[in-house]
C-alpha positions in Angstrom: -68.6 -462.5 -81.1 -65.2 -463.3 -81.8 -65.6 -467.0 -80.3 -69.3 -468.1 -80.3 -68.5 -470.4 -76.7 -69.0 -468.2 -73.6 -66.8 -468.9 -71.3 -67.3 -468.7 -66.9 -64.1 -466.8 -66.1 -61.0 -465.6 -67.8 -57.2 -466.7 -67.1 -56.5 -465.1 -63.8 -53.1 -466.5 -62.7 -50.1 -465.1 -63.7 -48.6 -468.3 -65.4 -51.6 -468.8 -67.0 -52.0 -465.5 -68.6 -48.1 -466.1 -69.5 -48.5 -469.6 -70.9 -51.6 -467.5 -73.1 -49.3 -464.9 -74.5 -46.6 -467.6 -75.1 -48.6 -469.6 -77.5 -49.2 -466.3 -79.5 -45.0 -466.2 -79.7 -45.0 -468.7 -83.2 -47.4 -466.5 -84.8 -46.2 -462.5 -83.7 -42.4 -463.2 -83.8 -41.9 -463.1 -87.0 -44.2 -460.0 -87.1 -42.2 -458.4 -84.8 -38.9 -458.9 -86.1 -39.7 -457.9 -90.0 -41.2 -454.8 -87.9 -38.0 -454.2 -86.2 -36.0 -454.7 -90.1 -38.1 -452.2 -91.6 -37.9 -449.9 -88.7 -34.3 -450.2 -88.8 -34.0 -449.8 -92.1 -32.6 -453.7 -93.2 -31.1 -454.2 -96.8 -32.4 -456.4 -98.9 -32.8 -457.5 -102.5 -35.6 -457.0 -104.7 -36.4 -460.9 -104.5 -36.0 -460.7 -100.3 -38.3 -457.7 -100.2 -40.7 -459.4 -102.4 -40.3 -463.0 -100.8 -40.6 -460.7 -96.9 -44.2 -459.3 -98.5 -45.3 -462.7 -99.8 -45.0 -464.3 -96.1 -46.4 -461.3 -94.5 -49.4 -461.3 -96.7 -50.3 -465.0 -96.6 -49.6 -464.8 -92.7 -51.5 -461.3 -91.2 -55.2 -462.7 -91.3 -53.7 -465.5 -89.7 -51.8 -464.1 -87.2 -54.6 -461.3 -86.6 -57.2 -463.9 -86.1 -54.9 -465.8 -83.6 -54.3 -463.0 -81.6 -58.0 -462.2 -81.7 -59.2 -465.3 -80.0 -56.4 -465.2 -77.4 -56.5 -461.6 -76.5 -60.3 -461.9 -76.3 -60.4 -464.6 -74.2 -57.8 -463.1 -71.9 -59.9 -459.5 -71.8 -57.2 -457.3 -69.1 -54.5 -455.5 -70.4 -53.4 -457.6 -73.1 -57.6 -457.1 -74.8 -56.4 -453.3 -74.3 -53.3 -453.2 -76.3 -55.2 -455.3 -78.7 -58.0 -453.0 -79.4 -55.1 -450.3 -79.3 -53.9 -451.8 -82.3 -56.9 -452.3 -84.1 -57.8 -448.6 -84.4 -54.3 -446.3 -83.9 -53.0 -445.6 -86.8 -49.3 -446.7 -87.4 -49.2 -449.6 -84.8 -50.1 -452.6 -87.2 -47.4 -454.1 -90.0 -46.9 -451.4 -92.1 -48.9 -452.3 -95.8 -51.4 -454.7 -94.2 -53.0 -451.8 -92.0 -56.1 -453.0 -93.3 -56.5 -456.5 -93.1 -55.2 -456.8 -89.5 -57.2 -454.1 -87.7 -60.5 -455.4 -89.8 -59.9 -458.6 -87.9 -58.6 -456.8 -83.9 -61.4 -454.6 -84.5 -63.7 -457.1 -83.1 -61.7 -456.9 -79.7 -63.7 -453.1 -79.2 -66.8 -454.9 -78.3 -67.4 -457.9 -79.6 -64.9 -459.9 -77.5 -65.9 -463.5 -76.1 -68.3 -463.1 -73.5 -69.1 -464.8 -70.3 -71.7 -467.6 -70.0 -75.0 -466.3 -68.7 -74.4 -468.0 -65.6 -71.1 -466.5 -65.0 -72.9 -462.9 -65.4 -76.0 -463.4 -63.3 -73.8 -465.0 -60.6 -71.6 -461.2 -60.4 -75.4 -459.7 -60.5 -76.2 -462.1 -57.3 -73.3 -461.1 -55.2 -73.2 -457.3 -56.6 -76.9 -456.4 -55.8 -78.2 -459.0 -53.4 -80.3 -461.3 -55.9 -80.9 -462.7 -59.5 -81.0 -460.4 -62.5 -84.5 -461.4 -62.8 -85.6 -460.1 -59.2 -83.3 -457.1 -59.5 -85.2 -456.0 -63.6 -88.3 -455.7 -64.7 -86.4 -457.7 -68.0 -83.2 -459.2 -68.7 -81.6 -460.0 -71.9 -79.0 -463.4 -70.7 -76.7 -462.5 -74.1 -74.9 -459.5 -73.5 -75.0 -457.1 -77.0 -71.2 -456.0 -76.0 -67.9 -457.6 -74.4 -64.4 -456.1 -74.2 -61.8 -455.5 -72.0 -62.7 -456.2 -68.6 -66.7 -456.1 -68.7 -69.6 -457.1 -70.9 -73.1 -455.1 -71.5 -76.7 -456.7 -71.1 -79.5 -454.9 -72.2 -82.2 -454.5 -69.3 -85.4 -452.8 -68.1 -85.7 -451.5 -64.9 -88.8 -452.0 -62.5 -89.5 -448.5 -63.0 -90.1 -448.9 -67.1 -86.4 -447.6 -68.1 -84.3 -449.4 -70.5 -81.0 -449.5 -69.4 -77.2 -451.3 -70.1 -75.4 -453.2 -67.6 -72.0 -453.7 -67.5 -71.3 -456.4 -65.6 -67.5 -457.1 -64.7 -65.6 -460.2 -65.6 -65.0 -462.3 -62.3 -61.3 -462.7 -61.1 -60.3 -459.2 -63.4 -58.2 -457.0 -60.5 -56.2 -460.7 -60.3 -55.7 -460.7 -63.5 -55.0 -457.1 -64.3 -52.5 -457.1 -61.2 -50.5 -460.1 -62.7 -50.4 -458.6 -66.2 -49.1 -455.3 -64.3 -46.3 -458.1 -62.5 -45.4 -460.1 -66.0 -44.6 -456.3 -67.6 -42.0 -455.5 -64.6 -40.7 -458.5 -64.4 -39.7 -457.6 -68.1 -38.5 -454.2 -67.4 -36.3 -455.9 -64.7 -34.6 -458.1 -66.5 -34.2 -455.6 -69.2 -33.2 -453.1 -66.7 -30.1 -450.8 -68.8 -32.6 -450.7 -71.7 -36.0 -450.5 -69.4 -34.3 -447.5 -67.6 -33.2 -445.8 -70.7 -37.0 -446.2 -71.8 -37.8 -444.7 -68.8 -40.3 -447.9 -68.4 -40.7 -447.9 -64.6 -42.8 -444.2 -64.6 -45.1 -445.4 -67.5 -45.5 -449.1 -65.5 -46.3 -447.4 -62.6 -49.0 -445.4 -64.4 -50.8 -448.2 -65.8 -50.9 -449.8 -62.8 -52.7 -446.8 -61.0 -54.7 -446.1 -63.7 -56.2 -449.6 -65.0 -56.4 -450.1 -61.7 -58.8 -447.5 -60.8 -60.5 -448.7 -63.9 -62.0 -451.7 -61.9 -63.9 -449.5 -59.8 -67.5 -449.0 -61.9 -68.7 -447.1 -58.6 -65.7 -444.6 -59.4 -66.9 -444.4 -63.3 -70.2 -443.4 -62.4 -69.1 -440.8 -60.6 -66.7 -440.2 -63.3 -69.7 -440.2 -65.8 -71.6 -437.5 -63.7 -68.4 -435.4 -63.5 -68.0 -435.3 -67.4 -71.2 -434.4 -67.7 -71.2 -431.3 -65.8 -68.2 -430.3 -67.8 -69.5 -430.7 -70.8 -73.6 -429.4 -69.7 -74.9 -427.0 -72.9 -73.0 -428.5 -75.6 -76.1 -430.5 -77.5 -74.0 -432.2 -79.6 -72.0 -434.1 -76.6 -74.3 -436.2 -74.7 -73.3 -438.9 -71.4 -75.5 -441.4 -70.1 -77.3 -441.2 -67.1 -76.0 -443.0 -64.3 -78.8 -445.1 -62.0 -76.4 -445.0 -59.1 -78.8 -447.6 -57.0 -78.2 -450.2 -59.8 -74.5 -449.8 -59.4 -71.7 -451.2 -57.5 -67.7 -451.7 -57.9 -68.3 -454.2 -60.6 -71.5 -453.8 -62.0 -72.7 -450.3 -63.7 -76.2 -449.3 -64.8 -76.9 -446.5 -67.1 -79.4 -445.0 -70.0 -79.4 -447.3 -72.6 -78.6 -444.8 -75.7 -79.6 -445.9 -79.0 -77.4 -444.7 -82.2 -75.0 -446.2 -84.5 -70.9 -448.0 -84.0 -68.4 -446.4 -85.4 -67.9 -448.8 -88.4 -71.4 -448.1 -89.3 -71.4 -444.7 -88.8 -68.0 -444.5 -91.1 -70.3 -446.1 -93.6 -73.1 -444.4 -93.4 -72.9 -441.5 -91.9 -73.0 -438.3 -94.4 -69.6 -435.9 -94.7 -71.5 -433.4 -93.0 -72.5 -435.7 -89.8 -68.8 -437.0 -89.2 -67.8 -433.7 -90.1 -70.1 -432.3 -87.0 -69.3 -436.0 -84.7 -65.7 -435.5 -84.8 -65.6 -431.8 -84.5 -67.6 -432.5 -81.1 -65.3 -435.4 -79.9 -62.9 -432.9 -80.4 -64.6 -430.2 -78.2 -65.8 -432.7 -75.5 -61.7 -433.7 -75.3 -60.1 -430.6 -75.0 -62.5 -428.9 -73.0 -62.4 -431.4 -70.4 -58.5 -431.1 -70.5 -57.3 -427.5 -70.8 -60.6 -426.4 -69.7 -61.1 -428.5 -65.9 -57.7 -430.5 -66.2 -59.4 -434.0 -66.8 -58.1 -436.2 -69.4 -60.6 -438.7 -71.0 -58.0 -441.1 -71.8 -59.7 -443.8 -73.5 -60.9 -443.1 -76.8 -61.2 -445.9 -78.8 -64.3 -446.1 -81.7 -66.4 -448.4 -79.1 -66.3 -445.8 -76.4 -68.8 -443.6 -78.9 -72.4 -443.9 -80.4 -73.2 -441.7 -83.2 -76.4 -440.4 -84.2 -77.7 -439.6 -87.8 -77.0 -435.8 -87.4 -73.7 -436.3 -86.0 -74.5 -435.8 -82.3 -72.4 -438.2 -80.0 -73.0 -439.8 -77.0 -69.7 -441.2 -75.2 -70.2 -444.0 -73.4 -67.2 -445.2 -71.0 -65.2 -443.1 -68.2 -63.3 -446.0 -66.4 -60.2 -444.5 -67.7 -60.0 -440.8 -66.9 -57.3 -439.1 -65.0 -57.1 -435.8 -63.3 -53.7 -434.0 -64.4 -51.7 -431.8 -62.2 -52.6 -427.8 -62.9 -48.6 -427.4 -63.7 -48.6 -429.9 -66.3 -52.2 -428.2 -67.6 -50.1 -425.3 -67.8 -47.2 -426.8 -69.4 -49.2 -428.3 -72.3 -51.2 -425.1 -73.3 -48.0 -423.1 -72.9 -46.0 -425.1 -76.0 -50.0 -425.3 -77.6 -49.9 -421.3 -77.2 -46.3 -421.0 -78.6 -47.2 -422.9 -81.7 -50.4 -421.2 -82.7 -48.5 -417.8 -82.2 -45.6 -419.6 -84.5 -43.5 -418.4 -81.0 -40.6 -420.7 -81.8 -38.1 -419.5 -79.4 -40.9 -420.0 -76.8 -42.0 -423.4 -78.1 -38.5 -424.4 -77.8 -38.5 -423.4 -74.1 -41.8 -425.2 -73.3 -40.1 -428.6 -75.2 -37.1 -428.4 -72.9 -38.9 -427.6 -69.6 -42.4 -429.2 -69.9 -41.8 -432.2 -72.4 -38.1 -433.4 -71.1 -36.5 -433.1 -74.4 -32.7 -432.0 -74.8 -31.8 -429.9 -77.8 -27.6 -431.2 -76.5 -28.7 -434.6 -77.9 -28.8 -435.3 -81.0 -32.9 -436.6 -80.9 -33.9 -433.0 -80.0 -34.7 -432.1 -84.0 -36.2 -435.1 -84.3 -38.7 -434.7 -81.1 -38.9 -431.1 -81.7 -40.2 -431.4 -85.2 -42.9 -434.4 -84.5 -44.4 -432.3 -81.8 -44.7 -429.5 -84.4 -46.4 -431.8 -86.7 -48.9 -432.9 -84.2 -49.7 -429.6 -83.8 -50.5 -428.2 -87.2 -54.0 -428.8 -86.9 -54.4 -426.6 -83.7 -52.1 -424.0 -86.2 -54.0 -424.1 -89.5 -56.2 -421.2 -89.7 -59.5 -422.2 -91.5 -60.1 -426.1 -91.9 -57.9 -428.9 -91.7 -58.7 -432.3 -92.8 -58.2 -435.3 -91.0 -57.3 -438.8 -93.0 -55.5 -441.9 -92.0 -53.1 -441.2 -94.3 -52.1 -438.4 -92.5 -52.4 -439.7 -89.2 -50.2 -442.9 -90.6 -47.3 -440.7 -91.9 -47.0 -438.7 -88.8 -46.3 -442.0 -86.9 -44.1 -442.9 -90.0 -42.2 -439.6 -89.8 -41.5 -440.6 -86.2 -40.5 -444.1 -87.2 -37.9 -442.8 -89.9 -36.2 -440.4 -88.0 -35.8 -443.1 -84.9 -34.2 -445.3 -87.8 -31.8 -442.6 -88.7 -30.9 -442.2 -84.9 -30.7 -445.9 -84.5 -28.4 -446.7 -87.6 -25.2 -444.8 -87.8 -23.3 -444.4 -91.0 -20.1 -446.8 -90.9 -21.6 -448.7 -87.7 -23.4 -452.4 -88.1 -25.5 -452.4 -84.9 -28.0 -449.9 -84.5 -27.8 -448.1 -81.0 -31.2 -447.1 -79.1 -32.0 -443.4 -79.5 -32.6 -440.9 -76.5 -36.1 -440.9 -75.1 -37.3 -437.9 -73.6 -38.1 -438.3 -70.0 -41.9 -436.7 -70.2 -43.7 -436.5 -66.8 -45.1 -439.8 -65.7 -48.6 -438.1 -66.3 -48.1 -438.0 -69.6 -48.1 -441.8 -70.6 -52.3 -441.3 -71.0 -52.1 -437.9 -72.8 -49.9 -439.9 -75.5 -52.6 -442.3 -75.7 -55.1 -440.2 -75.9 -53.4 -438.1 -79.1 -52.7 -441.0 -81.1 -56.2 -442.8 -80.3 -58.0 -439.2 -81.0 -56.2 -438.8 -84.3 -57.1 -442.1 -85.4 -60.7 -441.9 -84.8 -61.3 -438.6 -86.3 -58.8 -439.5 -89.5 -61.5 -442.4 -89.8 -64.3 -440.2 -90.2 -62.2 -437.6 -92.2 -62.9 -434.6 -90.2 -62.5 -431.6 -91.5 -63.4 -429.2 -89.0 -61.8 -425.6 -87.7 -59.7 -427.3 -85.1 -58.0 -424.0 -84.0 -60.9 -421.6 -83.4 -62.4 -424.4 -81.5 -59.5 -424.6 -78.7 -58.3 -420.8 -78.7 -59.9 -419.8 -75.6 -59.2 -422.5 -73.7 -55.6 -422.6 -74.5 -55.2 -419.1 -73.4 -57.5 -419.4 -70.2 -56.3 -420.5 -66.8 -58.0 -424.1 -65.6 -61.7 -423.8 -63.7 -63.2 -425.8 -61.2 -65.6 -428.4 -62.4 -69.3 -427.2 -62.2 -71.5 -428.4 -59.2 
């Protein structure tokens, strides 16, 4: 675990999850700025440059393992962009990739847990007695903990082995505060929040981490996906023992199989080559096939098998997306895979908000290209993280060249696109999705895969 002393309840009060993040300031503010310098592009000598790398690389394990033990401790939102950082490509200092997420990676499900007592106590007031009445056996250490619940192995009174995820006490408090702290931000920032567009993606959080807290609602979630995704034997979903669940504790299958560091490791080319191919499937076809976005996955969410089967593991944060915006995604998908360019163009004006009057439109218009070569490439494409971090970093330039005028000395803040407020979680989703199957260096044929299900209409979800 990332901090070996459980602990009864996370930081639930909105000062106190404040006065948390503040303490992290001494150590991520200077992260932050030489982020902003090289994003903007700062001058500098060859003796600042090399002095800049010096601090950053006696600092980053540091600053990692800092934020590891306060983020953990906090679990909410601010464990979630944690564990976003520790896996999506582009998001940690540029040249130290590798020594920060190593440390955040922890934050996927080996976060500080609860004290036993603190669990059975939720199992007490969730299903009427003591885990020990409730099980046939009960394991008191919990074998996962992240964001806002750990997982204790069981055995039912029936003979099945089973996982428990039992929620953190005290996390809707603390999820709603986090939710308050971020617009209190974007009012106070409000010219630069509103050209962000920050009040549609706030708003989206909020209704979808909320809706996260309800396990009762993921285990319906979990059967839903599963009919979706019934017949593919490489995609399997644990089975859901709905009388062992409530809105804050979940019981399901307990599925052997391997993490996705070990699997990275171990795993032959052929099995990741098969694993990713199918997280692949089981994504899009719950998308552009039934308009449901599984908008969560991180490397914890999976467990892989020797063959490269996959079993996903999570559906607390899944979405259904309006049929128009279904539409509006398969229609620019269709346009690139046809190399329709005049189309394309249309479909990037009317579907994604972007304006080819500004002067960002090239810029947007080409990084939505780029994320769709691999739907274009006929045959195989490979996945690596070097691609997947030179995508973000062809973003990242291009910003800087908005952002830093010739003859000017402050940079100006680019256009952003105003994309439909459903789209915060289908962002998510493509930069998480690239990053896991760049770490298992897929190479897969990616277009023959989602063909028909680009150029199908969207079906209701099997009863």
């Amino acid at each position: 675990m990332a901090d070996d002393k459980p602990r009864d309840n996370p930081p639930t009060s909105k000062l106190g999850r404040l006065a948390r993040l503040a303490g992290l300031a001494p150590r991520t503010i200077p992260f932050a700025i030489e982020g902003a310098k090289r994003v903007l592009g700062a001058t500098r000598t060859e003796e600042e440059e090399a002095e800049a790398r010096r601090r950053m690389a006696q600092e980053v394990k540091k600053t990692a393992e800092a934020m590891l033990k306060t983020l953990g401790e906090m679990k909410g939102l601010p464990l979630k962009f944690g564990q976003m950082a520790s896996y999506i490509d582009g998001l940690a200092p540029p040249g130290y990739e590798e020594k920060f997420q190593a440390t955040l990676k922890k934050l996927l499900d080996k976060a500080p847990p609860l004290s036993p007592e603190a669990a059975e106590q939720m199992i007490r007031e969730e299903l009427g007695a003591p885990p020990e009445h409730v099980f046939a056996a009960w394991e008191r250490e919990p074998f996962a903990a992240a964001s806002i619940g750990q997982v204790h192995r069981a055995t039912t009174r029936s003979g099945e082995r089973v996982a428990v995820k039992v929620q953190y006490p005290g996390m809707d408090r603390a999820i709603e505060n986090d939710l308050k702290s971020v617009s209190m931000l974007e009012a106070m920032m409000a010219p630069l929040a509103k050209k962000l567009h920050a009040r549609q993606t706030v708003d989206e959080l909020r209704k979808v981490f909320l809706s996260e807290l309800d396990y009762a609602r993921e285990a319906e979630m979990a059967d839903l996906f599963r009919r979706m995704n019934a017949g593919d034997e490489d995609v399997s979903i644990p089975r859901i023992h709905h009388s062992l669940t409530t809105r804050r504790v979940l019981t399901l299958e307990f599925v052997d199989g391997m993490s996705y560091a070990e699997f990275c490791e171990r795993g032959s080319q052929e099995a990741k080559n098969r694993a990713g191919l199918s997280i692949w499937r089981f994504t899009f076809r719950s998308m552009l096939r039934y308009g449901w976005l599984y908008a969560d996955p991180h490397p914890g969410n999976y467990r892989f098998h020797e063959d490269g089967r996959v079993t996903i593991l999570d559906f607390g944060c899944v979405k259904q997306l309006p049929p128009d915006l279904v539409a509006g995604m398969k229609r620019y998908m269709r346009a690139a895979m046809d190399a329709d360019w005049k189309e394309f163009d249309r479909a990037c004006v009317e579907v994604l908000g972007y304006d080819p009057a500004d002067e960002s439109w090239d810029l947007y218009r080409s990084y939505t290209m780029e994320l769709m070569v691999p739907l274009c490439t006929h045959g195989t494409w490979k996945c690596s993280p070097e691609k997947a971090r030179e995508t973000v970093a062809y973003l990242t330039r291009g910003i800087r060249g908005l952002a830093l005028k010739e003859g000017e000395k402050m940079p100006t803040i680019p256009h952003v696109p105003k994309m439909p407020q459903d789209f915060t979680f289908v962002n998510r989703l493509q930069w998480g999705l690239a990053s896991v199957l760049a770490g298992l260096r897929t190479e897969a044929a990616f277009r023959r895969t989602i063909d028909p299900w680009v150029r199908d209409g969207v079906h209701p979800v099997p009863d």
